[in-house]
C-alpha positions as CSV (number, residue, x, y, z in Angstrom):
1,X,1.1,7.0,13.0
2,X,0.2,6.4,9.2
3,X,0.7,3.4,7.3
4,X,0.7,3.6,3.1
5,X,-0.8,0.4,1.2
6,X,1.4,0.4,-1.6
7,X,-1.0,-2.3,-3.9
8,X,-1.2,-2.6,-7.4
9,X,-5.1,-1.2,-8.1
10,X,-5.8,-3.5,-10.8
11,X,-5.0,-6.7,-8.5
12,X,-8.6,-8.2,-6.7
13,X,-5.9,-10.0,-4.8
14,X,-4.4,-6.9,-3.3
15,X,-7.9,-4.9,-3.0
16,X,-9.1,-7.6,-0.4
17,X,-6.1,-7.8,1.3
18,X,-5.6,-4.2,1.9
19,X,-9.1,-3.7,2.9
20,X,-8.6,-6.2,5.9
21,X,-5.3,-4.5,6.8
22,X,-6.8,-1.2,6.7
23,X,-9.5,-3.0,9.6
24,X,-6.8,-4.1,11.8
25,X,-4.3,-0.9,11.4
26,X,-7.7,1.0,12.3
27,X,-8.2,-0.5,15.5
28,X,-4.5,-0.3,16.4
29,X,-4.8,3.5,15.9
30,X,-3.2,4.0,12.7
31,X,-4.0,6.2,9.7
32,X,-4.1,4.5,6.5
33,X,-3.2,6.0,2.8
34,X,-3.4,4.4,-0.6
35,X,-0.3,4.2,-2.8
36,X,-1.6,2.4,-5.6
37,X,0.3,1.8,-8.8
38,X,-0.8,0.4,-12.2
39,X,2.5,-0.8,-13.7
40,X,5.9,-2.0,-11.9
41,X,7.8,1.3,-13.5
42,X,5.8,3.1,-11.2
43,X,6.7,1.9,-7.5
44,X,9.6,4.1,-7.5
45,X,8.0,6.9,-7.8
46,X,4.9,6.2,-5.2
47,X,7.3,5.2,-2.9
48,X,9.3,8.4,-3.1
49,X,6.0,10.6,-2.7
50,X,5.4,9.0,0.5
51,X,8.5,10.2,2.3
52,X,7.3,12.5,5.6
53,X,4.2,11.2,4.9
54,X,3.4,7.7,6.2
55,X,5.7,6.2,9.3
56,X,5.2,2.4,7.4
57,X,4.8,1.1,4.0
58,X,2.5,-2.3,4.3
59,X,2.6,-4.1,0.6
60,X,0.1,-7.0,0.4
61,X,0.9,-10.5,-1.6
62,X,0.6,-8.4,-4.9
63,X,2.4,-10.1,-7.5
64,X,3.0,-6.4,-9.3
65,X,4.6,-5.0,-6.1
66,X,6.6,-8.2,-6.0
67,X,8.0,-8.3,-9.4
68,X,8.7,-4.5,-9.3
């Protein structure tokens, strides 16, 4: 199974957050990718690249993914 971390790259926030959830989905067996995004017009996109490509989408308490 893979799991995307859909975090906005410029958020330390995010970075820490997604770095502990990679740990965890490690040790359950998953696969992690990156989806990172700079700006909120992005999301959109990233999130339709990921189709047939991760099972999960995890979004930390990013205030860019929020908003967006």
């Amino acid at each position: 199974k893979k799991v995307a971390m859909l975090y906005c790259s410029a958020e330390a926030n995010s970075k820490i957050q997604v770095a502990m959830a990679k740990k965890e989905a490690k040790k359950l067996g998953f696969e992690t990718i990156d989806a990172t995004v700079s700006e909120s017009s992005e999301i959109r996109q990233v999130v339709e690249s990921l189709k047939g490509k991760a099972d999960a989408i995890y979004a930390p308490t990013d205030n860019l993914i929020a908003a967006g």
